[in-house]
Each structure stands twice: as C-alpha cells, then as structure tokens.
N, C-alpha and C positions, 0 to 999 in steps of 0.2 A: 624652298618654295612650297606655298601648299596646295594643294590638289583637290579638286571633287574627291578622286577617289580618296585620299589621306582623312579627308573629313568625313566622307560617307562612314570608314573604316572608325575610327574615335567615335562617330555615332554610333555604330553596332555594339563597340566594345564596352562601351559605358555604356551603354542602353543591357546591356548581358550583364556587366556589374550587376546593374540595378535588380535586375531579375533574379542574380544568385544571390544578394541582400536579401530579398525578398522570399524567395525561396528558402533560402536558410533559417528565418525566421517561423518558418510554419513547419519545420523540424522536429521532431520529437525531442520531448523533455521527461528525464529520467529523474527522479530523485527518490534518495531511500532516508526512511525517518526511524528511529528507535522506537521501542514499544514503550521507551521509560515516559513517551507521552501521554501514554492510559492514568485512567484514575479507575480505584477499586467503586464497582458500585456499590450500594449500600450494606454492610453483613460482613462484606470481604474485605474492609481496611485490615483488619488487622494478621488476617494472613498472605498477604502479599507483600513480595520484598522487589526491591529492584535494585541491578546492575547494570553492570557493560555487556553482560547477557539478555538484556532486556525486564520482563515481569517475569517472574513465578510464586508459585504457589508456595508457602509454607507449612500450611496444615497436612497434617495425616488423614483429616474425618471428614473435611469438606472443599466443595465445588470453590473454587474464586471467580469471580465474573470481575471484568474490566469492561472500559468503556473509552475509546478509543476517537478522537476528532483527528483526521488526518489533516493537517494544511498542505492547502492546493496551492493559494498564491504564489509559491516561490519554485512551481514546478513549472520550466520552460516550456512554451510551448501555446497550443490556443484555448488550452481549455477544455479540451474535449477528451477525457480518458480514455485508455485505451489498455490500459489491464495493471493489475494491483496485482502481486506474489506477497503473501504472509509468510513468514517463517518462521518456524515454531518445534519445538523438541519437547516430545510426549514420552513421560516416563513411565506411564500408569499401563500395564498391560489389558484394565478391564476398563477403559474409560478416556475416548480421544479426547484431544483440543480441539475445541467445535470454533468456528467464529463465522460472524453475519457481516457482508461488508454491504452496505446502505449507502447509494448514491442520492442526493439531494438535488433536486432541479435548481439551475439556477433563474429558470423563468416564474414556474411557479411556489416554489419552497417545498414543494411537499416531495413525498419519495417517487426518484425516478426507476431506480431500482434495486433488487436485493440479491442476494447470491452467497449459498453458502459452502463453506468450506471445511476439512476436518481431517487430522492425520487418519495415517494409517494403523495404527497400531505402535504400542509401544516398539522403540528402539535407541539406539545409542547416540545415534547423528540427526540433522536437523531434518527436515522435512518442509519444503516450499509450496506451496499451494498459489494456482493461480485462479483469479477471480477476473476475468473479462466479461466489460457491462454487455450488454446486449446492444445487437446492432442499432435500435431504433431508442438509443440511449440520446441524450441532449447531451448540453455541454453543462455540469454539474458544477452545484456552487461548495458543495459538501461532500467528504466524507467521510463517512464516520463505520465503527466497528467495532463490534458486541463481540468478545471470549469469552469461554468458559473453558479455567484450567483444571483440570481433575487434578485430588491428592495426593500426596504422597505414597509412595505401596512400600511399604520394607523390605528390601528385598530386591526390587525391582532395578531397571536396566538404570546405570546412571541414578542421580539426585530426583529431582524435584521437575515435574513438566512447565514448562515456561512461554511466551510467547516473543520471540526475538526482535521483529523488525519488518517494517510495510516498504515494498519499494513501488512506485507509480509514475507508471509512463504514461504521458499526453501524447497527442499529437501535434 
C-alpha cells in the first residue's frame, strides 16, 4: 500500500538525485595535454624535436620559442579555470624555461589575463609550475602559451631542457 509518507520519501529521494546530478556536473574538470601540441615560432623549427617527453630544444647556440594553444573544450567542467601546472626540465644552468600562460575571454576575445612562470634553476628532475588565473578572471574561451627553451650547455645536468606537459583544472 502506498503512503503520504512512501511518496513524500521517493519525492525527497529523487529530488536529491536530481541535485547530486546536478551537483556533480559543476565539479571540477582535470585534464592534462602534451607539450607535443606547440608549434616552433618562427627561427626555431629547426631546433626543436619532440617526444613522449614533450618539446625540447636541440641547439647548443640558441633560445627555442614554442607556442602553445591549449584546448579547453574537452576539459570537464564549466568553463571557468582554475589553475594550469606546466611542467618542464631545465638543463641549462645559466638560463630557465620561462613560459607566458594568456587566458583569452570568452566574452570579449581579447586577453583576460597573463601570468608568468619559470624554473628554478638547472636540475635533473622535472619542475611544475602553477599558474592560477586571478580571481576576477571570466570564464576563458582560450588558452594559449609562449616558452622559451634555453640551449643546450655541454656539460650540463642531464640532455637538453624541454617543456613536458600542461594539466588544467576547471571548475
């Protein structure tokens, strides 16, 4: 038999579904992308190489600059970043890996904001940099991100400095 209360209770319970449906979907969305998505800017095609390590640099004499379009669409979530980590292994003891991460509005196209990052100093293991937009950031249609990999040093800790991989969480 069923009941006021039986049914009040199915009402709460599926009305609470509904909520943590809902709820769930305004969850944070993680996704990490390879650096082998850069393209060398102009100068640098021919000293950059790419792996399953990402970019690096091949010359001994000069800077590589990359250029970087991350895609957002396929990052769960609403749109609204909430912090970018580069990772990146600097071999060069006189000369970090600098990068510029450029959030793009997606109201108006132009820059919503910038922020820049850059190892510490040569060493042998990776090194993650976090780049969190500013709080009175929009919700970005873009973004995008400028390196520059310093040379090769003979000598120096490990190969070649390189730029690994961007992970980006939404909210």
């Amino acid at each position: 038999m069923i009941t006021t209360k039986r049914i009040g209770f199915a009402l709460v319970l599926l009305l609470g579904l509904g909520l943590h449906g809902r709820a769930h979907a305004q969850t944070a969305g993680v996704s990490s992308v390879s650096a082998i998505i850069c393209n060398p800017v102009a100068g640098s095609g021919g000293i950059i190489n790419y792996s399953q390590y990402g970019v690096n640099n091949t010359s001994t004499t000069a800077t590589a600059t990359i250029e970087c379009s991350v895609p957002l669409g396929q990052v769960p979530g609403n749109g609204t970043l909430s912090l970018v980590q580069i990772t990146m292994y600097d071999r060069n003891p006189s000369s970090d890996v600098v990068c510029i991460a450029t959030g793009v509005s997606a109201v108006s196209g132009g820059v919503d904001w910038t922020a820049t990052v850059h190892t510490d100093g040569a060493t042998s293991g990776p090194q993650t940099r976090n780049v969190t937009p500013p709080s009175s950031a929009g919700t970005i249609d873009a973004l995008r991100i400028h390196c520059t990999v310093p040379p090769i040093v003979s000598g120096s800790i490990g190969d070649n400095s390189h730029v690994v991989a961007f992970k980006v969480t939404t909210l």
